[in-house]
C-alpha positions, 0 to 999 in steps of 0.5 A: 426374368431375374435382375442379376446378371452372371455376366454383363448384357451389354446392350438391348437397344433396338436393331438400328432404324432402316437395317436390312432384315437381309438374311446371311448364308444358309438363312433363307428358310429361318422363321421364327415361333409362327412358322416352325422348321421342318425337323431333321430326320435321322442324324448323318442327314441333318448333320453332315457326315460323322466326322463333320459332327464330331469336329462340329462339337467340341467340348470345353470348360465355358469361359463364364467365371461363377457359373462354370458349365460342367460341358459345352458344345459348338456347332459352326453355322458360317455358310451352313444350310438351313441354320435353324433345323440344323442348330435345333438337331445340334442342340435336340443331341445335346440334350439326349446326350445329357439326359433331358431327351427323351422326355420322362416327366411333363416337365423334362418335355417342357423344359426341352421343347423350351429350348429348341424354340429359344435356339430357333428364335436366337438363330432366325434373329441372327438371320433376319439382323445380322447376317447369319450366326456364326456359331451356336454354343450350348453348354449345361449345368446341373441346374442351367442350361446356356445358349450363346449365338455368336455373329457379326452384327452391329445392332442389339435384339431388343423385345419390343414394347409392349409387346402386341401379338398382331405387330410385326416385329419383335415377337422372337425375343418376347419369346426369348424373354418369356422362357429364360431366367435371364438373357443378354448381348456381349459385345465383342471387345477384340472387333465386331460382332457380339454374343447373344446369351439366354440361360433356361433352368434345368427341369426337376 
């Protein structure tokens, strides 16, 4: 994981002790790397309707200064079902439409699988600590790609450490860690809530 930061982390402390792992709307079936979501099939069907994808992804210039993002997209996941297939079908077009999907090379397939199980545990994380996301952003440079989860919760996700595989606890953002060049939380400064943010590299 790289020590320079293109934004401040914030903090990384634990979630508090004796917090509710209570899962937010549309997160009863979120589970992380050991127990992966059934992927959706087709596109409508996973998504909504056309014309809820159309103004569920909106595309901008990313907000971070020294690192723009060349497209961004935005999925709203208040109140939506199944938040984890469905930011993974969010972001598996994402990456079609940009070219990492379908895989040509070992690498491009590592590098997009690589994402899809980040977004999974940056959602789940967000179910089980924070009562849900609120929004999944995922936006792309030529040689990064960024996902940031948006939800209201007070705590921090925090890698537990060290990190023991038969421990309860703490495996998701181990995962986060392992797989980003870098990752942090940024808080909110207008209320609560925080950002939670993870960059992957670009495969060759």
């Amino acid at each position: 994981m790289s020590t320079t930061r293109p934004q401040p982390a914030g903090d990384r402390g634990p979630e508090p002790e004796g917090t509710p792992a209570t899962a937010g709307p549309g997160c009863a079936a979120a589970g992380g790397a050991s127990t992966p979501e059934p992927e959706p099939e087709g596109g409508s069907g996973a998504m909504g309707t056309a014309a809820e994808s159309a103004a569920s992804a909106a595309v901008g210039a990313a907000r971070q200064p020294g690192r723009p993002m060349r497209q961004v997209r935005r999925l709203r996941l208040v109140g939506a079902s199944g938040a984890v297939p469905r930011a993974r079908d969010f972001t598996r077009r994402a990456l079609q439409d940009w070219g990492w999907l379908p895989a040509a090379t070992a690498d491009q397939r590592a590098a997009a699988e690589d994402v899809l199980l980040v977004v999974s545990e940056l959602v789940t994380n967000a179910c089980l600590h924070a009562n849900g996301p609120e929004e999944l952003r995922v936006g792309a440079t030529s040689k990064v790609l960024r996902l940031e989860i948006v939800d209201l919760g007070s705590g921090s996700p925090s890698p537990r450490t060290p990190h023991r595989a038969g421990r309860p606890g703490g495996h998701g953002m181990f995962i986060v860690q392992r797989l980003c060049l870098d990752w942090g939380v940024v808080r909110n400064p207008e209320g609560p809530g925080k950002t939670v943010w993870a960059e992957l590299a670009a495969p060759h």
